[in-house]
OpenMM code with the backbone's topology and positions (N, CA, C; nanometers):
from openmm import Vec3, app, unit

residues = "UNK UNK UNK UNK UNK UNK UNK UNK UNK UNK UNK UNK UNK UNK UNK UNK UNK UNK UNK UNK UNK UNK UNK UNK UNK UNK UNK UNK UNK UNK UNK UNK UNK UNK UNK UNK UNK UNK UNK UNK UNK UNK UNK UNK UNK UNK UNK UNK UNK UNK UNK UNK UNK UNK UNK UNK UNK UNK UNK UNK UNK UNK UNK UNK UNK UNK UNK UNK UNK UNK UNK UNK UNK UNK UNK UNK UNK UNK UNK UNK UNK UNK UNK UNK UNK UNK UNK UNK UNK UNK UNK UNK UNK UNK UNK UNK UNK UNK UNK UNK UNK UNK UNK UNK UNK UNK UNK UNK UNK UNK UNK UNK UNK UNK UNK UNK UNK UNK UNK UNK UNK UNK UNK UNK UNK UNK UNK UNK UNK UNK UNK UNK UNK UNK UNK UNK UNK UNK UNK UNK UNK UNK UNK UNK UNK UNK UNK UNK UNK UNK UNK UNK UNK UNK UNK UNK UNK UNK UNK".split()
positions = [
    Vec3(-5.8558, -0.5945, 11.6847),
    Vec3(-5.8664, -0.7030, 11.5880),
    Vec3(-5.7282, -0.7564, 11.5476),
    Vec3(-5.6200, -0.6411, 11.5383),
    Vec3(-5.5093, -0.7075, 11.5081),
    Vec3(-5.4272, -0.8092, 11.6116),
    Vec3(-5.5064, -0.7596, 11.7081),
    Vec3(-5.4301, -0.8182, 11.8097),
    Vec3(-5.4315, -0.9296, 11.8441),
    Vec3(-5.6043, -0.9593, 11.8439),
    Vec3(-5.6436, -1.0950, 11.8364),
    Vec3(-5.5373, -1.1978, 11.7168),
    Vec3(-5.5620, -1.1201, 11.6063),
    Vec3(-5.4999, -1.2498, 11.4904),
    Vec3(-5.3570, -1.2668, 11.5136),
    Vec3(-5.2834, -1.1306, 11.5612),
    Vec3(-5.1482, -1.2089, 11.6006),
    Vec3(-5.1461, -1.2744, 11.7457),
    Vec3(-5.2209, -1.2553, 11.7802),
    Vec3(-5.2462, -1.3552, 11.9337),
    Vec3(-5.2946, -1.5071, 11.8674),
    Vec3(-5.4273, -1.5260, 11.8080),
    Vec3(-5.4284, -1.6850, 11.7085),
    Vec3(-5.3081, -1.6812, 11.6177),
    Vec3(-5.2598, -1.6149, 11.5616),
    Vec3(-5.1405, -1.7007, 11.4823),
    Vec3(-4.9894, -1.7271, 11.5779),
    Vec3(-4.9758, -1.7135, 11.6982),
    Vec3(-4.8993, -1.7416, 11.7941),
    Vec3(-4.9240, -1.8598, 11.8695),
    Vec3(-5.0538, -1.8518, 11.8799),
    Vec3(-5.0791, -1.9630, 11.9327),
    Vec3(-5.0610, -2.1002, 11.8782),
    Vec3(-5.1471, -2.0932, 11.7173),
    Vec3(-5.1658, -2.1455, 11.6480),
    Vec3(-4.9624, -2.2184, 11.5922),
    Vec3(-4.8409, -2.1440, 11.6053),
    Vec3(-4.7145, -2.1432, 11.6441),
    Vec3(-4.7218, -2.2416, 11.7123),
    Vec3(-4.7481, -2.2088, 11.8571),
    Vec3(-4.6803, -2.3011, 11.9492),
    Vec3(-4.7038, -2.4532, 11.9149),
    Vec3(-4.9041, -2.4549, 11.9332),
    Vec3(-4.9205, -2.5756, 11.8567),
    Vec3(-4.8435, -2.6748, 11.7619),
    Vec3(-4.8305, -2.6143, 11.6290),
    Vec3(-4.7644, -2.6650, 11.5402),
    Vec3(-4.6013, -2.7169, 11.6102),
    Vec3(-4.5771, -2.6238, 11.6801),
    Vec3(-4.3913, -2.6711, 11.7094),
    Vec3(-4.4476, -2.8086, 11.8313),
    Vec3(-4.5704, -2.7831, 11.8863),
    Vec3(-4.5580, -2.9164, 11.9826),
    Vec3(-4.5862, -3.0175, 11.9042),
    Vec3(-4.6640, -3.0258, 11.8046),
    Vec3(-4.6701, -3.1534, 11.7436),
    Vec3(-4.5873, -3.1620, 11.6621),
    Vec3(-4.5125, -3.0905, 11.6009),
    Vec3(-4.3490, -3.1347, 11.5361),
    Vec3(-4.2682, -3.1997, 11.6058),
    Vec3(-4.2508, -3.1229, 11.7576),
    Vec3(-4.1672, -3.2000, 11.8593),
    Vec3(-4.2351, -3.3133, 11.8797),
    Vec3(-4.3551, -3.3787, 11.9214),
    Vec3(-4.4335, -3.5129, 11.9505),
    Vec3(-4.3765, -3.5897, 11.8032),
    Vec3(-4.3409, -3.5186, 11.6944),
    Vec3(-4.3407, -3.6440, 11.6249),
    Vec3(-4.1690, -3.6863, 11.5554),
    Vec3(-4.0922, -3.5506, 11.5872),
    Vec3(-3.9843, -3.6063, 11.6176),
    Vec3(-3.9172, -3.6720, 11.7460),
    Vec3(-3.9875, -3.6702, 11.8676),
    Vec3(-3.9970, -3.7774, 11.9499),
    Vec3(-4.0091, -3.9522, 11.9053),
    Vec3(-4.1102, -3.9257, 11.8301),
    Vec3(-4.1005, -4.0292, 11.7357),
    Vec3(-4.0387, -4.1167, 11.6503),
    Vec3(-4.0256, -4.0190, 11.5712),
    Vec3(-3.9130, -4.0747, 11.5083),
    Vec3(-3.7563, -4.0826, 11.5022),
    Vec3(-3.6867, -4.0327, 11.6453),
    Vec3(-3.6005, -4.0249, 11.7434),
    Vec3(-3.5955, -4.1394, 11.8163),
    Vec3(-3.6804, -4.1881, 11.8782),
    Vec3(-3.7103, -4.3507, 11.9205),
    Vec3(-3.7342, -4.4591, 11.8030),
    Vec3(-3.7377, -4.4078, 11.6895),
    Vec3(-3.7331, -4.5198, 11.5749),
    Vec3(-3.6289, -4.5531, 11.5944),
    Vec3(-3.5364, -4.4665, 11.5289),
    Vec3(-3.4165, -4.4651, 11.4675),
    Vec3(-3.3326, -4.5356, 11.6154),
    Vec3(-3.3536, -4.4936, 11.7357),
    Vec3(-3.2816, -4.5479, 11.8647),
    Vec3(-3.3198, -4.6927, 11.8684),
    Vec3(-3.4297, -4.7258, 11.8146),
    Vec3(-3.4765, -4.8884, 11.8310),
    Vec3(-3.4153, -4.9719, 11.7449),
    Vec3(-3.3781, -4.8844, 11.6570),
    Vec3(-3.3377, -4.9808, 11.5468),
    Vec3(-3.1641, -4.9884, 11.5629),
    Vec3(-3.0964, -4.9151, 11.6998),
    Vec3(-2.9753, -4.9519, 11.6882),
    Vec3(-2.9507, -5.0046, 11.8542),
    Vec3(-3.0668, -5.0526, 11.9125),
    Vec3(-3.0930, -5.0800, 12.0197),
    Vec3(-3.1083, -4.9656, 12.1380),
    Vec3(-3.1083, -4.8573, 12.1103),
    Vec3(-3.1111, -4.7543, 12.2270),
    Vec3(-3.1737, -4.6830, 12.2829),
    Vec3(-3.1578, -4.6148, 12.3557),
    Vec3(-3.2951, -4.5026, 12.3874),
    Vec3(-3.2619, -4.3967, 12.3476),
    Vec3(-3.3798, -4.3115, 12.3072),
    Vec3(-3.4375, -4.1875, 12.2136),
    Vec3(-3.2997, -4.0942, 12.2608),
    Vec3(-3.2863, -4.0490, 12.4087),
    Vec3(-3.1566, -3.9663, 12.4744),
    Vec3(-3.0431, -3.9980, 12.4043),
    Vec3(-3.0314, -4.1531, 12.3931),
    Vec3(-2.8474, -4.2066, 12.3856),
    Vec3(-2.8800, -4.1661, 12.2066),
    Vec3(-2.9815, -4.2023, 12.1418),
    Vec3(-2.9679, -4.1475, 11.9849),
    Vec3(-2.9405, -4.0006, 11.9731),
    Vec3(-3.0311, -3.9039, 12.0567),
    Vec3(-2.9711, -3.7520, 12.0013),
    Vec3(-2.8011, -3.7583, 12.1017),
    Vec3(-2.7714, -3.8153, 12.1804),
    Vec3(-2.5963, -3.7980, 12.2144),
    Vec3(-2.5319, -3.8296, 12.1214),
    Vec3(-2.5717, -3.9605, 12.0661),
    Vec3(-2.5007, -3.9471, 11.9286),
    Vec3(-2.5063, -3.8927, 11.8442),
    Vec3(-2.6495, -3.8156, 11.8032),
    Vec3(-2.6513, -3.7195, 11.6837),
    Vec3(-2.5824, -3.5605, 11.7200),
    Vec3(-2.5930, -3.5508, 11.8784),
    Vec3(-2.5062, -3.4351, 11.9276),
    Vec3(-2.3793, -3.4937, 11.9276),
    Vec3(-2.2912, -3.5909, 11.8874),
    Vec3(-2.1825, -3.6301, 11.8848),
    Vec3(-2.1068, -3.5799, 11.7432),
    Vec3(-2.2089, -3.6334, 11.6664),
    Vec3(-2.1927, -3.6319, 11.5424),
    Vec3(-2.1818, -3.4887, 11.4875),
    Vec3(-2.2662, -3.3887, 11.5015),
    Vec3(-2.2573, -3.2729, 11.4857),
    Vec3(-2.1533, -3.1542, 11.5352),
    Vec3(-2.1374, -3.2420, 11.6315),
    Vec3(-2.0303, -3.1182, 11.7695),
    Vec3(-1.8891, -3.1934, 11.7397),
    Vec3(-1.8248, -3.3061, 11.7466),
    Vec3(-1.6861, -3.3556, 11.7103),
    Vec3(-1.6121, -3.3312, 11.6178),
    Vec3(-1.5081, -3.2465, 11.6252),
    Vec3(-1.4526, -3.1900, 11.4803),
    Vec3(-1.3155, -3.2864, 11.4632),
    Vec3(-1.3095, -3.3816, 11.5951),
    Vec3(-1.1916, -3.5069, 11.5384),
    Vec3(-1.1051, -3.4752, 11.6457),
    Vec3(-1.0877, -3.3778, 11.7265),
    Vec3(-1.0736, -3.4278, 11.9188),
    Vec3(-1.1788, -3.4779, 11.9966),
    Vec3(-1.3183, -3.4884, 11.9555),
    Vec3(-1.3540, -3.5673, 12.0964),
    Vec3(-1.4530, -3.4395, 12.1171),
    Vec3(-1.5910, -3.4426, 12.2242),
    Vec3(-1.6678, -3.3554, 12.2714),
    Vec3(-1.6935, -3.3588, 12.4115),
    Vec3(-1.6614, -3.2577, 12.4291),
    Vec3(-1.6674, -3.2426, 12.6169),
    Vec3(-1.8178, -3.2980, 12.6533),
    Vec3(-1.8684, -3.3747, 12.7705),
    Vec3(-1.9777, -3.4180, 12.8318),
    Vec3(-2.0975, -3.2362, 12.8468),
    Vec3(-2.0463, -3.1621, 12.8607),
    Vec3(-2.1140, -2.9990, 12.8749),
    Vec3(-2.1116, -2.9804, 12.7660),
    Vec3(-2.0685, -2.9602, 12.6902),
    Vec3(-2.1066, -2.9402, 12.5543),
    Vec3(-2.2203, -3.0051, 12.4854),
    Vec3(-2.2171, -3.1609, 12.4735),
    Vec3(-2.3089, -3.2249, 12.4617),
    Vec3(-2.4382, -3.1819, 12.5569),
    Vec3(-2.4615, -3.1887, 12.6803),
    Vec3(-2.5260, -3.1198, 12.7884),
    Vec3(-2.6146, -2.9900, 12.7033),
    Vec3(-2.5008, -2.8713, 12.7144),
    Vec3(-2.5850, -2.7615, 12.6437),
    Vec3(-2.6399, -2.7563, 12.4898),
    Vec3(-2.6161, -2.8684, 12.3924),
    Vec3(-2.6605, -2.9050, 12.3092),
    Vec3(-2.7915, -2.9478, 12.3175),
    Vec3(-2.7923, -3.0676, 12.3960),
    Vec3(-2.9182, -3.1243, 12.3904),
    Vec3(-3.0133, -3.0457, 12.4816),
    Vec3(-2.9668, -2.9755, 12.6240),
    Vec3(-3.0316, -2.8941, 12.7323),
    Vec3(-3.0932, -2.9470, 12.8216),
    Vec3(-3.0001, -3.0383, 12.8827),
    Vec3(-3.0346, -3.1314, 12.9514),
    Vec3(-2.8854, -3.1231, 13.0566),
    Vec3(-2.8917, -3.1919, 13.1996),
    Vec3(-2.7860, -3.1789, 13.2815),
    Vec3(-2.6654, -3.2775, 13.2379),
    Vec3(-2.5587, -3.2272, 13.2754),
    Vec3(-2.4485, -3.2775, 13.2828),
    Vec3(-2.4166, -3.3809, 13.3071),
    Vec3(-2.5220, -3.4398, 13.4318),
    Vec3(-2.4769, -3.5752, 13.5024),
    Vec3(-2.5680, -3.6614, 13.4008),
    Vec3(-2.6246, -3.6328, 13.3380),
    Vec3(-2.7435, -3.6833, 13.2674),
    Vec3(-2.6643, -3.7451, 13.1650),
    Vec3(-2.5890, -3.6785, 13.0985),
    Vec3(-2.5116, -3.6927, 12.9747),
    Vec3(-2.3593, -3.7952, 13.0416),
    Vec3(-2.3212, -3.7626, 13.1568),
    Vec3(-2.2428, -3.8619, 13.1648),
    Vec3(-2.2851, -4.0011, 13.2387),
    Vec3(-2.3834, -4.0264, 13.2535),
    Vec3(-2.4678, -4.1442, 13.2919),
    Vec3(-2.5026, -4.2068, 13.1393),
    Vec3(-2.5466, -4.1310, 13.0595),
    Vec3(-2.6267, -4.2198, 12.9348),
    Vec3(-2.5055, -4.2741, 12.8849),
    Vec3(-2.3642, -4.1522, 12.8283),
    Vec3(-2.2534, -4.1772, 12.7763),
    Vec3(-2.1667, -4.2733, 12.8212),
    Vec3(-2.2060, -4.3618, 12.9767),
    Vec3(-2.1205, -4.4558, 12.9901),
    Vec3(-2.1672, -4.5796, 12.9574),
    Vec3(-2.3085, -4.5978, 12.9138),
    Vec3(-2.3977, -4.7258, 12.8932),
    Vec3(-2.3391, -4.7056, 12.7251),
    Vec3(-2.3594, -4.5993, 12.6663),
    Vec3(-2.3122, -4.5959, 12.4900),
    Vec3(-2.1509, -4.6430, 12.5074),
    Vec3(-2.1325, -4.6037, 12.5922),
    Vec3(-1.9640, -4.6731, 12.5810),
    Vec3(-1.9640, -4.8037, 12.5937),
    Vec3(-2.0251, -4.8908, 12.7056),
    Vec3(-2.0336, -5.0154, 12.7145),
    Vec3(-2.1044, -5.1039, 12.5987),
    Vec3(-2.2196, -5.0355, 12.5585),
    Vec3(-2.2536, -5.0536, 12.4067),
    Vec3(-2.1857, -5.0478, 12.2663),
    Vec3(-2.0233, -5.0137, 12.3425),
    Vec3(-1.9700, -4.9791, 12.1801),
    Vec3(-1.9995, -4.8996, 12.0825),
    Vec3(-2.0671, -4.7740, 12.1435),
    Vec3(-2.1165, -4.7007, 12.0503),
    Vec3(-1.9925, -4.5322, 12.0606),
    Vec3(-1.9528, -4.5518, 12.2080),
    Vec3(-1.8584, -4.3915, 12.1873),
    Vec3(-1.7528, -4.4905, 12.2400),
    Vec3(-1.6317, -4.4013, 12.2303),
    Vec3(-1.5149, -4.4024, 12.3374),
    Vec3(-1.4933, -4.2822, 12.4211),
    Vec3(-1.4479, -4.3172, 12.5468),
    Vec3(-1.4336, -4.1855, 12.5999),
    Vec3(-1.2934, -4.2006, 12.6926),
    Vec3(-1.2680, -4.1013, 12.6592),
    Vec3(-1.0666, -4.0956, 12.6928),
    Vec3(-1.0448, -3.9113, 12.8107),
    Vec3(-1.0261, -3.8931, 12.8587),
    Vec3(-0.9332, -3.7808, 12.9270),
    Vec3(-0.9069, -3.6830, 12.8307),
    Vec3(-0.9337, -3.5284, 12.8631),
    Vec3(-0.8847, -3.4281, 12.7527),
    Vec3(-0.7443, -3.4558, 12.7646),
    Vec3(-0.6693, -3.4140, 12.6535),
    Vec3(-0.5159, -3.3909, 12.6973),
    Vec3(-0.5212, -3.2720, 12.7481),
    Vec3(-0.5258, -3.1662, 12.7208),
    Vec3(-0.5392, -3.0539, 12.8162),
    Vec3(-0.5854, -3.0300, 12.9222),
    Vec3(-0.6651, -3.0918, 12.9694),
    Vec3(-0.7928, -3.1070, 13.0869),
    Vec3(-0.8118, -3.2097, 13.1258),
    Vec3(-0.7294, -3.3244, 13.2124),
    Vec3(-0.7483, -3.4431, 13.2216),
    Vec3(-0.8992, -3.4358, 13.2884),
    Vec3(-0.9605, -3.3745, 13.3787),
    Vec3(-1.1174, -3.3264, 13.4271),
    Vec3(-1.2390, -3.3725, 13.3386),
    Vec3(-1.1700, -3.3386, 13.2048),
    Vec3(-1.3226, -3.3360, 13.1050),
    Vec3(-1.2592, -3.4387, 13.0326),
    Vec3(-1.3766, -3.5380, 12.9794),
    Vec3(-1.3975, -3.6237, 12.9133),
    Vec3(-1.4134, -3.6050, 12.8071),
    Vec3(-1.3376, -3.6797, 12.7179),
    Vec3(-1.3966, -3.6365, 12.5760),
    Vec3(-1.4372, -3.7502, 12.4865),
    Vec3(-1.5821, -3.7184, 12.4096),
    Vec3(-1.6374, -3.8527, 12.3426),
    Vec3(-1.6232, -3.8450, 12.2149),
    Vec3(-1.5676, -3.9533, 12.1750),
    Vec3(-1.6200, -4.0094, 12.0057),
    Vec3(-1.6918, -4.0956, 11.9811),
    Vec3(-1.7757, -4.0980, 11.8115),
    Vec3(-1.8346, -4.2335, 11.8088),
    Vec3(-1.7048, -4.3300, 11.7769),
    Vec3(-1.7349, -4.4392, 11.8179),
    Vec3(-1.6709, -4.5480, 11.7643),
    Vec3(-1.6813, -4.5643, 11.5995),
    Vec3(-1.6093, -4.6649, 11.5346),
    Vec3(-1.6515, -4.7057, 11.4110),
    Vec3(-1.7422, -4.7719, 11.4271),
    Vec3(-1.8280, -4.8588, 11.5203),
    Vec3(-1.9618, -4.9251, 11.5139),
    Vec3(-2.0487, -4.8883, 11.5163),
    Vec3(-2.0301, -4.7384, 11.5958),
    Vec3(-2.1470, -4.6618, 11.5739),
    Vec3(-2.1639, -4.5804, 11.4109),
    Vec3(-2.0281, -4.5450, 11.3459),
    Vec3(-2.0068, -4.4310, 11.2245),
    Vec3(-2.0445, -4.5061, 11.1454),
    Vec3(-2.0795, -4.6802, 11.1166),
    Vec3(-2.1492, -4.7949, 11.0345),
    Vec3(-2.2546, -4.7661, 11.0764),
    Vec3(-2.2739, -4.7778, 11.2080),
    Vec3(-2.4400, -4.8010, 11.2238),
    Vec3(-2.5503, -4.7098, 11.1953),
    Vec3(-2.4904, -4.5843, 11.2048),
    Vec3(-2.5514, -4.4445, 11.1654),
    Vec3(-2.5657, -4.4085, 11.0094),
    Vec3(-2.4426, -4.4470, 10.9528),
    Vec3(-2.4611, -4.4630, 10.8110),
    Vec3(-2.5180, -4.5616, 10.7283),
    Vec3(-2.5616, -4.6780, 10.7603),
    Vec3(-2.6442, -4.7664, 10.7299),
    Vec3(-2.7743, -4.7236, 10.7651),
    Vec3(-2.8253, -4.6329, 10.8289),
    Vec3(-2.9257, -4.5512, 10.7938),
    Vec3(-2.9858, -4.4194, 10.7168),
    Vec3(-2.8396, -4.3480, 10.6662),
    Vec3(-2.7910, -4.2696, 10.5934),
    Vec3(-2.9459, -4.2592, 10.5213),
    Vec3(-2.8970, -4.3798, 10.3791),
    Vec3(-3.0434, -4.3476, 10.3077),
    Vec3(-3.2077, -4.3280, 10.3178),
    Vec3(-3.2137, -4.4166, 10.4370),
    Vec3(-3.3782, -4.3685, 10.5114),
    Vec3(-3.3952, -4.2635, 10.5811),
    Vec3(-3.2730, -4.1897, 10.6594),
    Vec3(-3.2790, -4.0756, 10.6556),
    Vec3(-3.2844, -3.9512, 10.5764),
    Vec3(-3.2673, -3.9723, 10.4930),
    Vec3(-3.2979, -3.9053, 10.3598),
    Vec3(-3.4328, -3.8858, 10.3292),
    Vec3(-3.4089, -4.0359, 10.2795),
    Vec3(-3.5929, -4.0259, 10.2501),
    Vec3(-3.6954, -3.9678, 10.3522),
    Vec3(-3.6444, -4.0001, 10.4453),
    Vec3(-3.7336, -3.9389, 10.5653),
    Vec3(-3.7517, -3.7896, 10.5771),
    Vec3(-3.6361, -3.7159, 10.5038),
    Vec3(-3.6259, -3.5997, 10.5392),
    Vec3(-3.6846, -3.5108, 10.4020),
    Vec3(-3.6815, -3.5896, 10.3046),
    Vec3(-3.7662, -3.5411, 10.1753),
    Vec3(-3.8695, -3.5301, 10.2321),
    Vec3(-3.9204, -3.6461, 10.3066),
    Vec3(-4.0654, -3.6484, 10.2986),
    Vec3(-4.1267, -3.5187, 10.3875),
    Vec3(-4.0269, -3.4926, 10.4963),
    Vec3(-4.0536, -3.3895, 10.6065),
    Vec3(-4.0640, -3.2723, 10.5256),
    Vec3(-3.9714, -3.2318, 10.4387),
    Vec3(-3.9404, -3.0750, 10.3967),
    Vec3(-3.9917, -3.0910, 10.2287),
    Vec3(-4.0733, -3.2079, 10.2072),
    Vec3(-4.0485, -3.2013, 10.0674),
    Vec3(-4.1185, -3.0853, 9.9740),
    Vec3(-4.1890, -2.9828, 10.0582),
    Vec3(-4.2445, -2.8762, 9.9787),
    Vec3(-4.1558, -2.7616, 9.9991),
    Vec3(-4.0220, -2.7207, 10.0761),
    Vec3(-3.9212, -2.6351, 10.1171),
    Vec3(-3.8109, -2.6383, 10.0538),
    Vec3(-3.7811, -2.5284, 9.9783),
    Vec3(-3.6583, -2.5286, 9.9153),
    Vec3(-3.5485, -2.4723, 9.9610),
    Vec3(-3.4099, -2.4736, 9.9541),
    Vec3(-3.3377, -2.4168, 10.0752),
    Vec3(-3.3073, -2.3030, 10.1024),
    Vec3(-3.3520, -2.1683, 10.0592),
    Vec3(-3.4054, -2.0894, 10.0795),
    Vec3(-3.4419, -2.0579, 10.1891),
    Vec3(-3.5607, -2.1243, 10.1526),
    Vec3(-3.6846, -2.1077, 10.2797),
    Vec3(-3.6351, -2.1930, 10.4127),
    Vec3(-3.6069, -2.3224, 10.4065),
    Vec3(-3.5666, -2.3719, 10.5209),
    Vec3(-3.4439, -2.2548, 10.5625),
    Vec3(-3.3735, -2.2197, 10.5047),
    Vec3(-3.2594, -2.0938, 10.6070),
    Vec3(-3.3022, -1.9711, 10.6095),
    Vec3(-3.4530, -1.9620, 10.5894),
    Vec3(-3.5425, -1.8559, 10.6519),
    Vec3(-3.5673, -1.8404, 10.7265),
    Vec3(-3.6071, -1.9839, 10.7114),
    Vec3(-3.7326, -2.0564, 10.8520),
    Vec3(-3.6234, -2.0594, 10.9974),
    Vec3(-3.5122, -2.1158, 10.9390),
    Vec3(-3.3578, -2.1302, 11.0790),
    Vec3(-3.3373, -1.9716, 11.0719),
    Vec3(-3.3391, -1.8985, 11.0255),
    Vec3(-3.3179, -1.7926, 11.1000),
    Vec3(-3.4287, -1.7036, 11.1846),
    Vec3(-3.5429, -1.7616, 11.1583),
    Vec3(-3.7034, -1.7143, 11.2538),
    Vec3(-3.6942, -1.8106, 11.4003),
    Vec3(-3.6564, -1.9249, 11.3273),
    Vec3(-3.6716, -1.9882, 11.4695),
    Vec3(-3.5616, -1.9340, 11.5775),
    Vec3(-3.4404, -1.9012, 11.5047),
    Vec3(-3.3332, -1.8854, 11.6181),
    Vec3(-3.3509, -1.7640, 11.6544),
    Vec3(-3.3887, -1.6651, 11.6112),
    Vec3(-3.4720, -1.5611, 11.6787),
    Vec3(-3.5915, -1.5990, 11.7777),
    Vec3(-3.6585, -1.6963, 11.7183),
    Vec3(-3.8144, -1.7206, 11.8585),
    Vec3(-3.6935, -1.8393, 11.9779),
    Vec3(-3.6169, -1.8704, 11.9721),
    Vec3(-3.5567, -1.9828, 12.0192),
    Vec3(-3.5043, -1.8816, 12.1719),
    Vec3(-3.3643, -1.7984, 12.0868),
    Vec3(-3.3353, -1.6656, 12.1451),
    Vec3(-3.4534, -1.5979, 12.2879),
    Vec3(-3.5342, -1.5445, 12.2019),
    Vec3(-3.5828, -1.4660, 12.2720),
    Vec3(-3.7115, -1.5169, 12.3540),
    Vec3(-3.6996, -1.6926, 12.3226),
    Vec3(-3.7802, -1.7892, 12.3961),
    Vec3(-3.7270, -1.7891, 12.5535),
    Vec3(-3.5529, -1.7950, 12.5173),
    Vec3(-3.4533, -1.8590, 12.6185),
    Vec3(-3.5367, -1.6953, 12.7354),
    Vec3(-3.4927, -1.5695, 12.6711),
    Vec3(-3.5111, -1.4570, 12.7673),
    Vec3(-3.6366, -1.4562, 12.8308),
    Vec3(-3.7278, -1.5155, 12.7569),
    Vec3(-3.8653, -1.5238, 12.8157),
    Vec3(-3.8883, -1.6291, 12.9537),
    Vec3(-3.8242, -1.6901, 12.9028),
    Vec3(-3.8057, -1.8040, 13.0485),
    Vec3(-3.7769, -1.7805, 13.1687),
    Vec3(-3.6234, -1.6570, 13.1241),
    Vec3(-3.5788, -1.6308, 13.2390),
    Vec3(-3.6606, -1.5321, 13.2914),
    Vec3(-3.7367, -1.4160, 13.1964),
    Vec3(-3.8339, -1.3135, 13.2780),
    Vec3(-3.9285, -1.3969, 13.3419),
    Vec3(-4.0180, -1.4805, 13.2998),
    Vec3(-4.0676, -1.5471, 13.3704),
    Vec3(-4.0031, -1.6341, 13.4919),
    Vec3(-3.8954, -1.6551, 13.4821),
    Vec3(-3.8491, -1.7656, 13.6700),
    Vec3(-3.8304, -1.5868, 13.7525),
    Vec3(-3.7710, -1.5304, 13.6868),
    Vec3(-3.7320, -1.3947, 13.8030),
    Vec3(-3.8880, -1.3323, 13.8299),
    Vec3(-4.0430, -1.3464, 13.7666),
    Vec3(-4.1194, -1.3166, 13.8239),
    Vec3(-4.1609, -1.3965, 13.9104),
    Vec3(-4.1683, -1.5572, 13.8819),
    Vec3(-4.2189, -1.6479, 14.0052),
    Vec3(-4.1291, -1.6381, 14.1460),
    Vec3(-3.9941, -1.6296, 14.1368),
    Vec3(-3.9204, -1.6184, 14.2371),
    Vec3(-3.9327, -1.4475, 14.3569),
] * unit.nanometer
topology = app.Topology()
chain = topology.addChain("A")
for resn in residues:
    res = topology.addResidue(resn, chain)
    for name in ("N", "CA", "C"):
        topology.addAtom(name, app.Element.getBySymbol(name[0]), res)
């Protein structure tokens, strides 16, 4: 019997995280529409934004952020450049790796959404106090973790 209910409340898990993800899909393509872009080139910039400490973010970095390939990230990152949304210059250390910033058109354009992001985010967590949300981030990065190992036990059994 116990087994069953932690087997339905696992399940009942996954569920919930897929329709969280379906609806921050969502509202990931809002926010990209409203600065002309696609859903990808919005989280590069929100992985821009998060990862740049004021040198610039390597194209792999961004990559293992979002978890997505390399070439992927330097294909989207040259259309956001032509868009005026990053710059991208040569490491000084590493002329090899690229390193991105937002532009100031983008650090306006992102902050002119500032306040609906807010609101948006009351509305998401508005019964969570912060506490609990750095509960909740430390459960997930444990199921996240030991999601990643599960993956790999699973490819080394199909292979």
């Amino acid at each position: 019997m116990i087994e069953k209910k932690l087997d339905r409340a696992i399940t009942d898990f996954i569920w919930n995280v897929v329709e969280i993800h379906s609806q921050l899909e969502d509202i990931h393509t809002s926010w990209a529409e409203l600065l002309g872009i696609t859903e990808p080139q919005w989280l590069i910039l929100m992985a821009i934004t998060e990862l740049d400490d004021g040198r610039g973010v390597a194209g792999i970095d961004i990559a293992n952020k979002l978890r997505v390939h390399p070439a992927f990230v330097t294909n989207q990152t040259k259309s956001l450049e032509k868009s005026g949304f990053i710059s991208r210059r040569p490491g000084a250390e590493d002329a090899r790796f690229v390193l991105m910033s937002l532009t100031a058109k983008a650090t306006t354009e992102i902050e002119k959404l500032s306040k609906r992001k807010l609101a948006l985010n009351s509305t998401m967590f508005n019964e969570l106090d912060e506490k609990t949300l750095a509960d909740l981030n430390v459960a997930l990065a444990r199921i996240a973790k030991n999601a990643r190992l599960a993956a790999r036990l699973l490819a080394i059994d199909i292979s």
